[in-house]
N, C-alpha and C positions, 0 to 999 in steps of 0.2 A: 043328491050327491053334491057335494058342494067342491066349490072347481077354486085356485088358486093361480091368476097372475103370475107368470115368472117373464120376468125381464131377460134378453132384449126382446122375447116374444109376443106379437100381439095376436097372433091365434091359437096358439097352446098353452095350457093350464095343465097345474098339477095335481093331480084327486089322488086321496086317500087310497092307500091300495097294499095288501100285503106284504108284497116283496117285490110290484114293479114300481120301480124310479121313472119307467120313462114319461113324456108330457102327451096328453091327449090334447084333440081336437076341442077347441071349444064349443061348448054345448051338443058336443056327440058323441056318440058313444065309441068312437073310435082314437087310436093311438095315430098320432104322426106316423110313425112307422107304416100302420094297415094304409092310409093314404095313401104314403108312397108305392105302396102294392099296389093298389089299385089304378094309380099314377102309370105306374111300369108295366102294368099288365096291357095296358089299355091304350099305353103309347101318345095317350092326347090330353095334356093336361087341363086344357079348358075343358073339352068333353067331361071330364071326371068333376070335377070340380061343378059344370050345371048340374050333373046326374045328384049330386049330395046336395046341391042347392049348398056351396060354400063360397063365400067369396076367391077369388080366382087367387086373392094375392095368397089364401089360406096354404094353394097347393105347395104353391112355392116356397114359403117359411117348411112348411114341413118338410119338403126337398133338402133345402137348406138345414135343418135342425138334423137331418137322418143320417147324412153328409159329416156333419160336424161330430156327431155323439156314436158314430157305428159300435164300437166296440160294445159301448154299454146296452145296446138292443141286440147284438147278436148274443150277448150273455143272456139278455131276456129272453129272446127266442128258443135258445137251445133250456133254457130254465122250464118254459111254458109246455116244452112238448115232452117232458117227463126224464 
């Protein structure tokens, strides 16, 4: 799967994907968005962040990117579940 750099980001990339726009984590198989779930579920950002072995700042950008782009992941979400 080949992963694409998007500016100002330096831990999400954009992969080929049918009909989601949103940016994944780099080199994981997970979307900024599931981060931030995991993020919020869990209440401990660092915690989360060792548990994926991601760097810490990774959590944060994704915070920061889910923050800034909501609409376009809740159109994702509500797309994803049918």
């Amino acid at each position: 799967m080949r992963e694409a750099a998007v500016e100002p980001w330096q831990y999400l990339v954009r992969r080929q994907h049918p009909w989601r726009s949103s940016y994944m984590c780099q080199r994981r198989n997970m979307t900024g968005r599931q981060l931030v779930g995991s993020i919020t579920t869990t209440s401990m950002k660092a915690a989360t962040a060792a548990d994926y072995h991601l760097q810490s700042t990774m959590s944060g950008e994704a915070l920061a990117y889910v923050e800034s782009n909501r609409e376009l992941l809740e159109t994702e979400a509500r797309r994803s579940s049918g």
